[in-house]
DOKE-162276 format. One record per residue (C-alpha): residue number from 1; residue in one letter; x, y, z. Coordinates in pm, 1 decimal, decimal comma, padded with zeros to 6 digits, always signed. Example, Ala and Ser with C-alpha at 12.3 -4.5 7.8 and 13.67 -1.06 7.14 Angstrom:
2
> n|res|px|py|pz
> 1|A|+01230,0|-00450,0|+00780,0
> 2|S|+01367,0|-00106,0|+00714,0
END
This chain:
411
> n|res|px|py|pz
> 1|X|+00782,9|+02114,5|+00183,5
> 2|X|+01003,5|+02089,4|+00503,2
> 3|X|+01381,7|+02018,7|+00372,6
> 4|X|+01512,5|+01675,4|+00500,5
> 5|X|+01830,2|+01671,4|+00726,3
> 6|X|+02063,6|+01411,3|+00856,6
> 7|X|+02029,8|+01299,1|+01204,6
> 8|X|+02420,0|+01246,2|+01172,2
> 9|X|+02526,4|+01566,7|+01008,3
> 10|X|+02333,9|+01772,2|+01312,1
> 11|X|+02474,8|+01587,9|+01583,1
> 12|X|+02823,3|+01599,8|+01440,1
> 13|X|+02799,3|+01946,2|+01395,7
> 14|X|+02647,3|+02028,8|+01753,5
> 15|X|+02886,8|+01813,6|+01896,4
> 16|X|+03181,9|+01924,6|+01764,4
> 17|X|+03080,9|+02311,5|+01784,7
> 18|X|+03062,5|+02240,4|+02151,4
> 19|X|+03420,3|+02065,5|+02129,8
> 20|X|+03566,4|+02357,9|+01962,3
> 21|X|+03380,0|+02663,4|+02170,0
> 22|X|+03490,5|+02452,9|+02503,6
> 23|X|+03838,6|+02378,2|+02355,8
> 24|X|+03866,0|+02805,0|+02242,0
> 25|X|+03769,0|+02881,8|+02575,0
> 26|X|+04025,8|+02647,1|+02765,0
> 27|X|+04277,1|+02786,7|+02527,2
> 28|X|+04155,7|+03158,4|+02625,0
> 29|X|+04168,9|+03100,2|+03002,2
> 30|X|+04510,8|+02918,0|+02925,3
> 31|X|+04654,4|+03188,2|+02787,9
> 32|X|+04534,7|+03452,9|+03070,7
> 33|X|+04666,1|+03240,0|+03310,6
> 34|X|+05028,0|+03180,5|+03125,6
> 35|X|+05022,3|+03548,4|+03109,0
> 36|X|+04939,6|+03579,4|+03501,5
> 37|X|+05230,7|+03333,2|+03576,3
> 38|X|+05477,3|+03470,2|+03321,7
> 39|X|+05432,8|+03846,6|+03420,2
> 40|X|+05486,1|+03709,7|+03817,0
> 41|X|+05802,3|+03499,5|+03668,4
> 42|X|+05974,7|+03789,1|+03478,5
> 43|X|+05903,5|+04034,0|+03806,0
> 44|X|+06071,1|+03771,1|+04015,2
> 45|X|+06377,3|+03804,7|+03747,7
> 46|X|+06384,5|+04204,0|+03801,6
> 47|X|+06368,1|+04127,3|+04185,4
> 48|X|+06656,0|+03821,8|+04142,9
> 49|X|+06825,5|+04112,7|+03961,6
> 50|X|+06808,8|+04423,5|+04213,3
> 51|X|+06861,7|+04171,7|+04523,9
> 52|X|+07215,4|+04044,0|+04307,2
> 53|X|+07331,4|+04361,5|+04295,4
> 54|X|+07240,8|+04471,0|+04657,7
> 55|X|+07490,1|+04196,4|+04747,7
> 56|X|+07762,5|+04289,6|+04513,5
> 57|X|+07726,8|+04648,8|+04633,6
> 58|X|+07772,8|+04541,5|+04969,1
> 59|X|+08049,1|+04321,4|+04905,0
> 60|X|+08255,6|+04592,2|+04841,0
> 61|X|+08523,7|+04754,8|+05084,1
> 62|X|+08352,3|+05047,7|+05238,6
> 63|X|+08022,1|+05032,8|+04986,3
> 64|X|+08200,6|+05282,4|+04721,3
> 65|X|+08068,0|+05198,0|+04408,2
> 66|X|+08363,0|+05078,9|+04175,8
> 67|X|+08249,4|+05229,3|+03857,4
> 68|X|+07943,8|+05401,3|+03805,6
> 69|X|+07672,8|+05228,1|+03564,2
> 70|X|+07393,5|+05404,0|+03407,5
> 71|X|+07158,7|+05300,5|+03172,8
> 72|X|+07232,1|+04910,3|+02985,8
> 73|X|+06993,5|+04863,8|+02706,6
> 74|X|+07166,3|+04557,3|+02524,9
> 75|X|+06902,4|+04433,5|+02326,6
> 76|X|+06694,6|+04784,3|+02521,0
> 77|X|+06441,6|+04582,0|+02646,2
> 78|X|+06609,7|+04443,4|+02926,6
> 79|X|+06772,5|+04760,6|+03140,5
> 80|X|+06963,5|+04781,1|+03474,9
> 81|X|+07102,4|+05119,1|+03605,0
> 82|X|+07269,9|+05204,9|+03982,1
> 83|X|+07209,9|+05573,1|+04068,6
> 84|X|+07521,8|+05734,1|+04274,5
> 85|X|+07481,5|+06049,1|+04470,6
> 86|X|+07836,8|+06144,9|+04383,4
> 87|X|+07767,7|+06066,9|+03974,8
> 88|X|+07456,3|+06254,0|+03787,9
> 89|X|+07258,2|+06008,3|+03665,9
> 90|X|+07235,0|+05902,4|+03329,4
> 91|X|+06860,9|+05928,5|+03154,2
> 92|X|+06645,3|+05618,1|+03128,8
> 93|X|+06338,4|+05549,4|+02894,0
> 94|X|+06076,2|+05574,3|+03188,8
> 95|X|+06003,5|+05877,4|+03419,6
> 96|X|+06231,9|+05921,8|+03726,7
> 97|X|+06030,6|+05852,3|+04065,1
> 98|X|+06135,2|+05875,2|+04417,7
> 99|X|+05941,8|+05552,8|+04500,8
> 100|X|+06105,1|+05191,9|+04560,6
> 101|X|+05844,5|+04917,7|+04488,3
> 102|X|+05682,1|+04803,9|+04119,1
> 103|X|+05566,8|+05031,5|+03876,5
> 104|X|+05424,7|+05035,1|+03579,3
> 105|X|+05500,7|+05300,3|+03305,9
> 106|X|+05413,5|+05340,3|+02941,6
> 107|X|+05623,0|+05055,2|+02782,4
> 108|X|+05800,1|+04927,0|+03097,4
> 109|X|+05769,5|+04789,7|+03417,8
> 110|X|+06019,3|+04883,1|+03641,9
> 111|X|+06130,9|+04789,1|+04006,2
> 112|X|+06303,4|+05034,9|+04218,1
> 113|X|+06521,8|+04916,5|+04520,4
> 114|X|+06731,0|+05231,3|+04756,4
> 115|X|+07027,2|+05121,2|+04951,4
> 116|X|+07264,1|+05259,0|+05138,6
> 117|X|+07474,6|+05480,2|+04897,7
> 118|X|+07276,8|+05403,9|+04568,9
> 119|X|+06962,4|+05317,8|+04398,5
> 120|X|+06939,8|+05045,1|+04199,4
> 121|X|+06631,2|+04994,4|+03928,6
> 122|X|+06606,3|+04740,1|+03654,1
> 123|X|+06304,1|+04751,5|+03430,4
> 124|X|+06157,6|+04514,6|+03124,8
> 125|X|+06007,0|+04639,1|+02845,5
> 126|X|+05592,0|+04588,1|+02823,9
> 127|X|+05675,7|+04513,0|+02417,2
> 128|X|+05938,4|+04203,3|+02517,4
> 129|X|+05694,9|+04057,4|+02785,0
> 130|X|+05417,8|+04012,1|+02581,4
> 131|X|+05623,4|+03875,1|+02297,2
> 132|X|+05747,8|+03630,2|+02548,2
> 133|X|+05369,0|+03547,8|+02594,8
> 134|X|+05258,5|+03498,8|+02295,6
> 135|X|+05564,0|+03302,2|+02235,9
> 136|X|+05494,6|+03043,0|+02494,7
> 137|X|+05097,9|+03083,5|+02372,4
> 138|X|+05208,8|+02959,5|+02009,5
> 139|X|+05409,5|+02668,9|+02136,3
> 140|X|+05095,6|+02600,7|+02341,2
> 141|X|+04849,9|+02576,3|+02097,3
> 142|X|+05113,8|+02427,1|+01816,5
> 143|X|+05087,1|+02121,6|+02060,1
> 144|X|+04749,8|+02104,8|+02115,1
> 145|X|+04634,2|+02125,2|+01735,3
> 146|X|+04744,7|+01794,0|+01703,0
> 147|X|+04531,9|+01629,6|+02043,2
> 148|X|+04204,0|+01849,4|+01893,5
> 149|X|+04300,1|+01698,7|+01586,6
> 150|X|+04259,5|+01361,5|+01726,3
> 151|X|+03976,3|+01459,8|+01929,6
> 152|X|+03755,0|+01624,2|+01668,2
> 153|X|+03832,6|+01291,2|+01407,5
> 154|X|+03732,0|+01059,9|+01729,9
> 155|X|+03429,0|+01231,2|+01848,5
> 156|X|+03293,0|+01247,3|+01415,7
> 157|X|+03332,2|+00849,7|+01471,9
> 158|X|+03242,9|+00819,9|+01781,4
> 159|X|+02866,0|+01000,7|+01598,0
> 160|X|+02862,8|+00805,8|+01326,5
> 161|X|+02872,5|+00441,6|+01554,7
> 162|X|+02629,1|+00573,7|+01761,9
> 163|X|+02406,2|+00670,8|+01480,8
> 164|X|+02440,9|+00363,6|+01230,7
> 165|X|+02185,3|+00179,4|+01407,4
> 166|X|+01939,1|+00501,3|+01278,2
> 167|X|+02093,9|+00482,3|+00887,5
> 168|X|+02032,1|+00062,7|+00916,2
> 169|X|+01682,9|+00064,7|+01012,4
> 170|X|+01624,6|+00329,5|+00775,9
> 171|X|+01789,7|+00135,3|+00506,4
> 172|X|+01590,6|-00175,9|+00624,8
> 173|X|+01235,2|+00005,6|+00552,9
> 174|X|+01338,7|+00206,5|+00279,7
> 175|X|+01489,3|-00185,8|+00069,0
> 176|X|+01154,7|-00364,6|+00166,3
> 177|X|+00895,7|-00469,7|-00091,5
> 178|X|+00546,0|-00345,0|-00049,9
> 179|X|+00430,2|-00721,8|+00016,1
> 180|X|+00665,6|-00763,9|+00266,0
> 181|X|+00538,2|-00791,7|+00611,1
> 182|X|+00799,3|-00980,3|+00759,7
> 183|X|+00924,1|-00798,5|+01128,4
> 184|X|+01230,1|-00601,9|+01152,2
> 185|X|+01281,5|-00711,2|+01455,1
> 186|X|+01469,6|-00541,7|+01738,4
> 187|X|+01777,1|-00749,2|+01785,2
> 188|X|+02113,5|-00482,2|+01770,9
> 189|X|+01938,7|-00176,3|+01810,2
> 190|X|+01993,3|+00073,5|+02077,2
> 191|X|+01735,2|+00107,1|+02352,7
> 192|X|+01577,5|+00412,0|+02210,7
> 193|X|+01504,6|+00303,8|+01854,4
> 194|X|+01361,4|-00055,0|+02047,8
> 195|X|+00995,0|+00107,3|+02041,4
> 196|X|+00997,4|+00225,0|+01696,6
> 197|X|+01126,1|-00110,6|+01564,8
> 198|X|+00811,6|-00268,7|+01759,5
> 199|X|+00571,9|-00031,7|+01727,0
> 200|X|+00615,6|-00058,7|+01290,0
> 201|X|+00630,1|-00449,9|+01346,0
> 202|X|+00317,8|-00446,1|+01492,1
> 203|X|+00181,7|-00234,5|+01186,6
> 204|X|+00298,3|-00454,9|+00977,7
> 205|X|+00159,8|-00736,1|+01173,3
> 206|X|-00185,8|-00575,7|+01148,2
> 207|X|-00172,8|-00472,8|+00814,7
> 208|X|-00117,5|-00835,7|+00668,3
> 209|X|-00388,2|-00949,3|+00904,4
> 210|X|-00634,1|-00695,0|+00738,3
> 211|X|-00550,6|-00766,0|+00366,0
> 212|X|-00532,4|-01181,7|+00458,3
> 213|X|-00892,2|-01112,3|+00602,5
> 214|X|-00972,7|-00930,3|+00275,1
> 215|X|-00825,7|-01172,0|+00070,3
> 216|X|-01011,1|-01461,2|+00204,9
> 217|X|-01266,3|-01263,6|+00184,4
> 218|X|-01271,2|-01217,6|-00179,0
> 219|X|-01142,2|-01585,7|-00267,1
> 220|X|-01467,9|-01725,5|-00041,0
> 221|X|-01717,8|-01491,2|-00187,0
> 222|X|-01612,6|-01536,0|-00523,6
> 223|X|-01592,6|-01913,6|-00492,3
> 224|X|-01916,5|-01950,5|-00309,3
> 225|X|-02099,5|-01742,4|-00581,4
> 226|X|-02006,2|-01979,6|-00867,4
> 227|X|-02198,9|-02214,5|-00810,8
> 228|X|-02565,1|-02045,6|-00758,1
> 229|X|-02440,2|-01818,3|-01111,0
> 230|X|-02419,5|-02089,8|-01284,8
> 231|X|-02740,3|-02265,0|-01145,8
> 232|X|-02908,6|-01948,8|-01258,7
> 233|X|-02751,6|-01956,6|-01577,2
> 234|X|-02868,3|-02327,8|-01667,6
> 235|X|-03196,3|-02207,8|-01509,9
> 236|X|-03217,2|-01923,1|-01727,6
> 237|X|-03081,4|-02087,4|-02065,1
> 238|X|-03401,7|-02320,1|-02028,7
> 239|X|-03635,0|-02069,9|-01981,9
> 240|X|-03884,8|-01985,6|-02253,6
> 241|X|-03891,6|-01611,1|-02204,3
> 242|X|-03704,1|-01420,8|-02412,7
> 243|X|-03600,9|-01198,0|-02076,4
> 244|X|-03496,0|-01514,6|-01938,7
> 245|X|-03219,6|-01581,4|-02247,8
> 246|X|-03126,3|-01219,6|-02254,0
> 247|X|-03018,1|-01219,4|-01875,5
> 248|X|-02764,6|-01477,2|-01993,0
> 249|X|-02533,6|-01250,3|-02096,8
> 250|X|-02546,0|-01019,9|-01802,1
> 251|X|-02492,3|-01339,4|-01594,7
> 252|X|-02196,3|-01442,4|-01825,1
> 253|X|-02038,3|-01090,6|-01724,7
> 254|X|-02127,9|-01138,4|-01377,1
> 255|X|-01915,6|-01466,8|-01364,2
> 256|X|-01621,3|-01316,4|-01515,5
> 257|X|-01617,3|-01074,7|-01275,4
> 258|X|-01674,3|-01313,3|-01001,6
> 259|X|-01364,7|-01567,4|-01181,8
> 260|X|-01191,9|-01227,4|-01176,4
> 261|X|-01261,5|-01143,3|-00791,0
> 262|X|-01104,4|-01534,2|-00752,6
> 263|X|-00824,1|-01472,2|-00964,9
> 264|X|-00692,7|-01142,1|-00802,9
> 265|X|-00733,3|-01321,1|-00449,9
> 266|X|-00515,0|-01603,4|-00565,6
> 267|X|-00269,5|-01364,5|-00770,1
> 268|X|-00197,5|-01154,8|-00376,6
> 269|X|-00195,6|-01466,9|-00193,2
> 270|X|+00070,3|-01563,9|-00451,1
> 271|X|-00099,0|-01897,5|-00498,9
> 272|X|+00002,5|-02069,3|-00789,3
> 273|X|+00300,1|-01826,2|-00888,8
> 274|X|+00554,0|-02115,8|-01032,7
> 275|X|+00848,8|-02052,1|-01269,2
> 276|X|+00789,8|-02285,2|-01543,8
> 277|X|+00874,8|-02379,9|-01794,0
> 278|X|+00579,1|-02256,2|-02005,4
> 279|X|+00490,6|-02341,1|-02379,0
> 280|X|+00409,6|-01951,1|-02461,4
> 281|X|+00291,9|-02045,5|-02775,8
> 282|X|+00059,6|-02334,3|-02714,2
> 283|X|-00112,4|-02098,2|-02461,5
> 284|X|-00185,2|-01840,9|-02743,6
> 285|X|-00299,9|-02042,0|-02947,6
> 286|X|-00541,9|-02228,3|-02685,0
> 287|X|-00674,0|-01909,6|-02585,9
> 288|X|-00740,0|-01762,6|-02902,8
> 289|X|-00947,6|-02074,9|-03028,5
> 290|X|-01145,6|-02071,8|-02709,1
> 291|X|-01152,3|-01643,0|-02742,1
> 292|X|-01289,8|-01668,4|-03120,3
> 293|X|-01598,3|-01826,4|-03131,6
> 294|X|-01758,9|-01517,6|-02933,0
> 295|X|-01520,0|-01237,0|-03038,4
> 296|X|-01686,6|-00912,5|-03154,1
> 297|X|-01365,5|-00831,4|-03399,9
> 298|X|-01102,9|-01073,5|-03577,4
> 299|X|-00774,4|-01219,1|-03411,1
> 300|X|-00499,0|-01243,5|-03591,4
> 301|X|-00207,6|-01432,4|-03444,9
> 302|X|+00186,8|-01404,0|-03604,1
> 303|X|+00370,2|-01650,6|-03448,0
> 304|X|+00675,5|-01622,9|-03654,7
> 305|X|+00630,1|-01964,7|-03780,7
> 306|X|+00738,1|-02144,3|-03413,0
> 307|X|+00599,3|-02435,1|-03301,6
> 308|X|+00691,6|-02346,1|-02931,0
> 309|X|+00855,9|-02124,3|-02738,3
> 310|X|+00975,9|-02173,4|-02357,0
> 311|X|+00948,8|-01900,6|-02097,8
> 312|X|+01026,2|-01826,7|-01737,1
> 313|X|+00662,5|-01802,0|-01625,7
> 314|X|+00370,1|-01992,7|-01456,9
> 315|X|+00109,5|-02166,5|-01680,2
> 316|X|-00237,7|-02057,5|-01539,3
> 317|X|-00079,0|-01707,3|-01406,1
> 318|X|+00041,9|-01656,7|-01774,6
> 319|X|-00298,5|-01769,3|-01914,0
> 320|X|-00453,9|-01539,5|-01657,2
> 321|X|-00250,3|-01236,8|-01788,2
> 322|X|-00281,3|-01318,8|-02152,0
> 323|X|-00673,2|-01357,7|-02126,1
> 324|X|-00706,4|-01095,9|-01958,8
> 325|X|-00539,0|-00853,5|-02185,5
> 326|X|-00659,1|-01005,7|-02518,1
> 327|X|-01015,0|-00963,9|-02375,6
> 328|X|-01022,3|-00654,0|-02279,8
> 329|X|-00873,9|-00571,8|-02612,6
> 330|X|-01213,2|-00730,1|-02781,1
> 331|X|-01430,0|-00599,0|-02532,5
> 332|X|-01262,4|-00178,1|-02560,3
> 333|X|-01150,3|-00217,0|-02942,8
> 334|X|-01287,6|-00111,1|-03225,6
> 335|X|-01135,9|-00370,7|-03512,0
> 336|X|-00923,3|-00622,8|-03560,4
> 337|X|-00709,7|-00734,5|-03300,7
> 338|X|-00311,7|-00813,7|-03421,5
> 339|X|-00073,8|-01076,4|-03186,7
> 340|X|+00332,5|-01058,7|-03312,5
> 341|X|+00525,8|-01332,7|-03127,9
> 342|X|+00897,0|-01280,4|-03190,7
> 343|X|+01187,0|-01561,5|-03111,8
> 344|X|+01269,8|-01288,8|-02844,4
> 345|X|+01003,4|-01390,5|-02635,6
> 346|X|+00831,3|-01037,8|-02701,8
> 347|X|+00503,0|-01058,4|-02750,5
> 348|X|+00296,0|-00759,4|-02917,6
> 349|X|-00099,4|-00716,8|-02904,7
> 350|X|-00234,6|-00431,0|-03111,2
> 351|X|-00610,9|-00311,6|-03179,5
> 352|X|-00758,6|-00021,8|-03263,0
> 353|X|-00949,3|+00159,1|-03026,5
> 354|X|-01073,9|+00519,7|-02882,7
> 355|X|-00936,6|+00513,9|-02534,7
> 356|X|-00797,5|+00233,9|-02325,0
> 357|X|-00608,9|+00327,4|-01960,0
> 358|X|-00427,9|+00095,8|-01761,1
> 359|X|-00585,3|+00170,8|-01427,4
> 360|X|-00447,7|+00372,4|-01160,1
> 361|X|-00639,0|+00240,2|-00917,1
> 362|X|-00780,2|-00117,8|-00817,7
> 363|X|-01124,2|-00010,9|-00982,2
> 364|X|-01044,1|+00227,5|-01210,0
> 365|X|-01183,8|+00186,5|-01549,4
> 366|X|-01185,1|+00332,5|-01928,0
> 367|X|-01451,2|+00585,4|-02061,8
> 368|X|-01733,2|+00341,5|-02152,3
> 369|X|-01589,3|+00071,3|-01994,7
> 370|X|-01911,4|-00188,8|-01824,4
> 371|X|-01638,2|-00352,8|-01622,7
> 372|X|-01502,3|-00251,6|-01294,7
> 373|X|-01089,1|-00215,5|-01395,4
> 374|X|-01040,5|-00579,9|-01262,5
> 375|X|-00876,9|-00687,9|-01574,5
> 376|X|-00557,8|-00520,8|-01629,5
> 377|X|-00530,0|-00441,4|-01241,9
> 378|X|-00524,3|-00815,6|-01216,9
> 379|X|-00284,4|-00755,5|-01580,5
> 380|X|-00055,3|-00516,3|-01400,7
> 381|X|+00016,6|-00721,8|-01090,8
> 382|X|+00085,8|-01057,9|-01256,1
> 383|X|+00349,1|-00908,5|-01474,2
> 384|X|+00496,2|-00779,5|-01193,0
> 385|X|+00497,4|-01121,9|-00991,1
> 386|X|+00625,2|-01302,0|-01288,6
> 387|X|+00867,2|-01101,0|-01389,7
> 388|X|+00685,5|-00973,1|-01730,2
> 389|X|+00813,5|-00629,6|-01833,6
> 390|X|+00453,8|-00471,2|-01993,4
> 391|X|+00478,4|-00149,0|-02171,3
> 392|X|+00168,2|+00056,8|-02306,8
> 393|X|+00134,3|+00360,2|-02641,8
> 394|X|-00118,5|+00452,7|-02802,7
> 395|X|-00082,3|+00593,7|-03135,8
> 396|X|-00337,0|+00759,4|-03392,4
> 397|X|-00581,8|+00542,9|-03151,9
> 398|X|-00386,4|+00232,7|-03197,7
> 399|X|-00290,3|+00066,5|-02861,8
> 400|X|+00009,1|-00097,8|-02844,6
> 401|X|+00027,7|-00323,6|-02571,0
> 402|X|+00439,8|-00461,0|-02529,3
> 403|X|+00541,9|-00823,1|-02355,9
> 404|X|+00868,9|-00910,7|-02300,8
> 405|X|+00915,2|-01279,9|-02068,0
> 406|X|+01160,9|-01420,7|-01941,9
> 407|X|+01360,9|-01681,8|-02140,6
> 408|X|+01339,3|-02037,3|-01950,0
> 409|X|+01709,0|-02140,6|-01962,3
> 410|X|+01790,4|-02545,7|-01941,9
> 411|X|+02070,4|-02630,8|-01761,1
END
């Protein structure tokens, strides 16, 4: 299973990875050329220094040195000596060289001047240069924390704008109902996420055209095969062979199935799906007189001594789903089959029997089951459109099937 990851995180990340590499490079190159300039500035100071001293040397009457100065360390890592042929001269910290110019030796850099009657050299230590540096380096990159700062916090929102239009059109598929087929639509979204947002509208648009086209097919077939069933029923209830009157029932299933067919194509059409108010328990009790004429087991119906109670639900969609599930309690049980009404507005229908499943599929069915899993698909998806909350056990092969409606409220 490929892990999921966030368009936003991985652009924010690249993005500002490139920021900082770019911005640790700019400081690198900075900081080689501070030390370029810096090293040029402090020999320029050793060169201000040896060309000051020419002058005050030749200031003097007759170019005698007034005093003789050796080595000045100071803080020793700044040092100026004059070299007198008529005064030894005093040891410095870098090897003695016959060579005026810039030189470089371990620890200093030193400039060496000659005039007439002395030799002047002045010399920095390597250690205090690079201090200086990394000195100026610090201040540097002390004041550009604050800018990359700035810039990292502006480019992570600058990522997030550009990808919001991504999180709300995922957010806008993810939040839709299965039945919905409305467009997105394309209005506010960037020019690259303008195909996608067309190319799923048209699948939508197709997809409601095929299940309208199977629909209607459905709701025609099943209507236009009412009428020849129950020619052939009349047909076959007057017929004097005993075939004949035994076809009867096979033709009564037939019709259910057919009134089923008509039902379901209604139910996703959402014809007929009203809020009320509905009598719950006239409707149980109108079903169950018309249910036990023909019932293979008993019904017994508790309704907790009301005379009616109101609910939140269509009339013939909450006949539909009550028929349906009391039948196919008869039809899969094996005894007597128990209604408890409650002031609540639960409703309870229990019956013995050996296996009953709610389907998984559209045609699904239970072991032994003649029917085609019609009846409690078309159960499952009027609760949902209703608003019935259905719940299913089965106990020591007792099924226990749970209704809970919605209260109609008066205002």
């Amino acid at each position: 299973m490929t892990t999921p990851w966030s368009l936003n995180r991985r652009l924010s990340g690249r993005v500002l990875g490139l920021v900082i590499a770019g911005w640790l490079a700019t400081i690198t190159l900075s900081i080689m050329a501070l030390n370029h300039e810096m090293n040029e500035m402090f020999d320029q100071e050793l060169n201000v220094l040896v060309e000051a001293t020419l002058l005050f040397l030749d200031s003097t009457q007759d170019g005698v040195i007034p005093r003789s100065l050796g080595v000045e360390t100071s803080d020793g890592e700044r040092v100026l000596r004059i070299l007198s042929p008529l005064v030894p001269p005093a040891p410095a910290p870098w090897p003695s060289s016959t060579v005026d110019g810039y030189q470089d030796a371990p620890g200093w850099r030193i400039l060496r001047r000659t005039a007439e009657g002395a030799v002047i050299e002045a010399a920095h230590t390597t250690t205090w240069r690079r201090e200086e540096v990394m000195e100026a380096a610090s201040a540097l990159l002390v004041l550009t924390l604050p800018l990359v700062a700035l810039l990292l916090w502006g480019l992570r929102r600058i990522v997030t704008d550009a990808t919001r239009p991504v999180a709300k059109l995922a957010v806008a598929v993810a939040v839709r109902r299965p039945d919905d087929f409305s467009p997105l639509g394309a209005a506010g979204l960037p020019q690259e996420l303008i195909p996608l947002a067309e190319t799923f509208d048209a699948y939508l648009a197709r997809i409601e055209e095929l299940r309208r086209s199977e629909r209607d097919f459905v709701a025609n077939a099943s209507h236009e095969l009412r009428t020849p069933l129950a020619a052939l029923r009349s047909r076959l209830e007057l017929s004097a062979d005993p075939d004949a009157v035994a076809a009867v029932v096979t033709v009564d299933a037939l019709t259910r199935r057919v009134e089923r067919l008509l039902q379901l194509a209604r139910l996703e059409a959402g014809v007929g799906i009203g809020r009320g108010p509905t009598d719950l328990v006239r409707i149980l009790r109108l079903l169950i007189d018309e249910l036990r004429p023909s019932s293979p087991h008993p019904i017994h119906f508790d309704d907790a001594d009301l005379e009616s109670l109101m609910v939140a639900a269509d009339a013939d969609a909450l006949a539909i789903l009550l028929r349906n599930l009391i039948e196919n309690a008869l039809e899969h049980g094996t005894g007597e089959v128990r209604l408890l009404l409650t002031p609540s507005c639960v409703l309870t229908i229990e019956n013995p029997a050996d296996s009953i499943l709610l389907p998984e599929t559209r045609f699904s069915r239970g072991d032994g089951s003649s029917g085609v899993g019609l009846g409690l698909s078309i159960v499952a998806a009027l609760a949902k459109a209703i608003g019935v909350s259905l719940t299913r056990t089965t106990r020591q092969q007792v099924v226990r099937v749970e209704l809970r409606f919605p209260q109609f409220e008066t205002e």
